[in-house]
N, C-alpha and C positions, 0 to 999 in steps of 0.2 A: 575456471568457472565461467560460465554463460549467465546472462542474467536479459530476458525477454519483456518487453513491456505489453501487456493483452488487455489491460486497461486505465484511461490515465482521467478520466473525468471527474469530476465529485460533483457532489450531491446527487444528479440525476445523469439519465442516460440521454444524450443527445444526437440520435439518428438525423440526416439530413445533409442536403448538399452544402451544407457552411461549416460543414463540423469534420468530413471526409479524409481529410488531407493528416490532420492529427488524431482523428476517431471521437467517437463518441461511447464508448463504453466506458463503466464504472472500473474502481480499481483492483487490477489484477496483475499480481507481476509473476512470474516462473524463473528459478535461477535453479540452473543444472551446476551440479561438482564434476570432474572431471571425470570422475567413477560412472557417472551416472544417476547419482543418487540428488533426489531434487527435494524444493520445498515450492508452494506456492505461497505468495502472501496476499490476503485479501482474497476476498470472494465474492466480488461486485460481478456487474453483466460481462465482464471481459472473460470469466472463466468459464463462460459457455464455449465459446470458440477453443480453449486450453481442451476443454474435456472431452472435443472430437478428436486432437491427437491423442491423449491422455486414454483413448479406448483401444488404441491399437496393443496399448503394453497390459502386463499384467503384477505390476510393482507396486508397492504400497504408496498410496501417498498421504503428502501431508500436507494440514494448511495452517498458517501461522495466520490469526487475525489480528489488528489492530483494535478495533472497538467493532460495538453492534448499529450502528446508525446504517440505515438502510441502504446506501452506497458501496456499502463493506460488504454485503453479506447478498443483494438481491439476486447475486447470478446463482448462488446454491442451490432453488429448485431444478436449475436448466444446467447443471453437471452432471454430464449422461454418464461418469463411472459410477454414480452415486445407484443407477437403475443395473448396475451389474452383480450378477451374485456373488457372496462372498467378498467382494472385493474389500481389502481391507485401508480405511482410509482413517486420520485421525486429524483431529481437528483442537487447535491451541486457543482458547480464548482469549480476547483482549484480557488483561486487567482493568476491567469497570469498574463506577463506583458504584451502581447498583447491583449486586449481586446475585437478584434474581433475574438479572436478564441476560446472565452468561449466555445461555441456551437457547440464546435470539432464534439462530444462523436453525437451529431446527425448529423452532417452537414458530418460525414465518411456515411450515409444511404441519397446517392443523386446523381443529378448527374453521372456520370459514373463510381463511387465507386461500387454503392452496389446495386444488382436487387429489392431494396425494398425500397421505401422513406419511411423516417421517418415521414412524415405528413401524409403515410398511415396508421398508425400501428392503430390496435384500440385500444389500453390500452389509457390510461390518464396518459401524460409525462408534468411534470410540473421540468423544469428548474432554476435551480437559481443563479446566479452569482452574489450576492450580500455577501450572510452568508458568505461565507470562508474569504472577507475580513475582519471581525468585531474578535474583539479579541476572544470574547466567545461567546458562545448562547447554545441556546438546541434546541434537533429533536427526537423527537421520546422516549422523555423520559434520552436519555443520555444527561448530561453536558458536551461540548467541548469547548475545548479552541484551538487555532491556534499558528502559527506560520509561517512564511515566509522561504521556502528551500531555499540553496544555490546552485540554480541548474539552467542552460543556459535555459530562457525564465520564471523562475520562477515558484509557484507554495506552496502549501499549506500543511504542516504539520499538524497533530490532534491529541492531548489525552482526550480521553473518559473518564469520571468518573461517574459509575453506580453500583450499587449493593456493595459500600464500597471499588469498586476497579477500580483500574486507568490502565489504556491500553493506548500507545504512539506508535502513525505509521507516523516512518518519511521517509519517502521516493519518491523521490530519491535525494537524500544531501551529500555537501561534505561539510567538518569539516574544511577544509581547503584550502579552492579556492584562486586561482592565484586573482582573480579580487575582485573588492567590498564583503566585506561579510554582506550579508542581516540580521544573526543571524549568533551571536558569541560564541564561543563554551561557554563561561559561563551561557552564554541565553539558549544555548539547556540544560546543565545542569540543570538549574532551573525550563526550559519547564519540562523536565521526572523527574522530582526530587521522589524519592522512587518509583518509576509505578511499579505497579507489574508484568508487561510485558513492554517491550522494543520491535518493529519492524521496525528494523533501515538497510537501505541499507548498505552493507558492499561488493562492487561488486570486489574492488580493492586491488589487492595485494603489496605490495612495490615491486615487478620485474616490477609490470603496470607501474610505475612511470618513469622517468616524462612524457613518452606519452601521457596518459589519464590523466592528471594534469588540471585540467579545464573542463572535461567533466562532473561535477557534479555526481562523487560519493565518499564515504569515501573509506578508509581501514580496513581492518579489526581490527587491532591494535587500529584506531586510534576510532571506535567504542566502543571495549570491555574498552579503560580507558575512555571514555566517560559515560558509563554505571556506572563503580566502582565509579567516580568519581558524579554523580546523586545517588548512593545507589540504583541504582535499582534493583528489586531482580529475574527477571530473562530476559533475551536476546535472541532474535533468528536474525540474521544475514537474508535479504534475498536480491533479485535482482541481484541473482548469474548471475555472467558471462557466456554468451550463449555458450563458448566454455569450460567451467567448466566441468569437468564429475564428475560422484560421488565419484570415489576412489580421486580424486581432495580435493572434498566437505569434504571427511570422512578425510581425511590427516588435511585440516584446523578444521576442527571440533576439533580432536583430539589436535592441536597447540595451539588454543584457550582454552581449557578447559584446559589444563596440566599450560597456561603463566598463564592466569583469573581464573579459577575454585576457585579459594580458598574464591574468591572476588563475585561474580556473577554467575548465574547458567546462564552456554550458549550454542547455540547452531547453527547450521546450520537450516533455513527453510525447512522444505518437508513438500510438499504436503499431507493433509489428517490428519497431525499432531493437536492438542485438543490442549487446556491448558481450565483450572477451577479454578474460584477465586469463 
């Protein structure tokens, strides 16, 4: 299994020479099976850049979302398979708690949004807002299971289990919310329990607190013993904070691997970064 990082920022896209080194695009990640057969998860700005390779083939794909907040979904007008005919693509929607706005990720190409309606496009878009409620299923050859974020309007975590190895992308979640908690940190523990990859929002730093205290995202801290405490054997932090710069990034990087290293191999997201199981 391959698994590609093509966007690690949250909330907004952060172009500019402080943001380079780890990128600045919204969240996108691509994980190839051994076969060949892929999934994308998230459809922030990072899948513009997935969708110029993504034209050379002529495979079905898929995209598994987490929620519809605008970081998830903005790169979908600028996914050039989407302008190809016939091309057959299907799309997973979060489990949200609003139900009418499954249909964000198309219902953003309408209207006085977008110069381009989604009921023009020619490819074949088949929507689904049923799968991410159901504990587990399979698509495309991977086995997933689910899980409920704790995150304002709700939304759907995922770990993949394909080619003997497990991959978990949770985001965007906090480990600790002021309000109801939908999944409790034991829960998420046993959700990643040993994954061989961990892709867990880590946007907040303890000086964030208590301001963003409810805005649905973890700490860093509060991730990496999350991690040690699942056995997972390696972590990459992403949903960096839009005013994060890289020597930012490289500082925590460095905080993290010096508190956790002993325990967990970790890491900050960037853009372009591999991992191989």
């Amino acid at each position: 299994m391959k698994v590609e990082l093509f966007g690690v920022r949250g909330s907004m896209p952060t172009p500019g020479s402080d943001t380079h080194l780890y990128g600045g695009n919204t969240s996108c990640t691509y994980v190839t099976k051994n076969n060949g057969s892929a999934l994308i998860l998230d459809s922030g700005t990072g899948i513009a850049k997935l969708g110029d390779y993504l034209l050379e083939q002529q495979s079905p794909i898929y995209i598994l979302l987490t929620h519809n907040h605008w970081d998830h979904i903005q790169g979908f007008p600028f996914f050039k398979p989407i302008y190809q005919a016939n091309r057959d693509i299907t799309i997973v929607a979060g489990d949200v708690e609003d139900k009418g706005s499954q249909h964000a990720i198309l219902k953003q190409m309408s209207g006085s949004y977008f110069p381009v309606r989604h009921q023009d496009l020619p490819s074949n878009i088949t929507l689904n807002t049923e799968l991410s409620a159901q504990s587990q299923f399979n698509l495309n050859g991977f086995s997933i299971s689910t899980a409920p974020l704790n995150h304002p309007g709700g939304g759907t975590a995922y770990c993949l289990i394909a080619d003997g190895a497990k991959v978990a992308y949770v985001t965007d979640n906090e480990l600790n919310p002021p309000q109801q908690t939908k999944t409790s940190i034991s829960e998420w523990a046993a959700f990643i329990e040993g994954a061989d990859l961990l892709i867990h929002d880590a946007q907040l730093i303890d000086a964030d607190l208590p301001l963003k205290h409810g805005w649905g995202h973890s700490t860093i801290d509060q991730v990496a013993q999350l991690a040690i405490k699942a056995k997972v054997k390696n972590m990459v932090i992403i949903s960096h904070d839009p005013s994060r710069t890289d020597e930012q990034l490289i500082e925590i990087e460095r905080y993290l691997q010096t508190s956790y290293g002993k325990d967990v191999r970790i890491e900050c997201g960037k853009e372009g970064r591999v991992f191989e199981f």
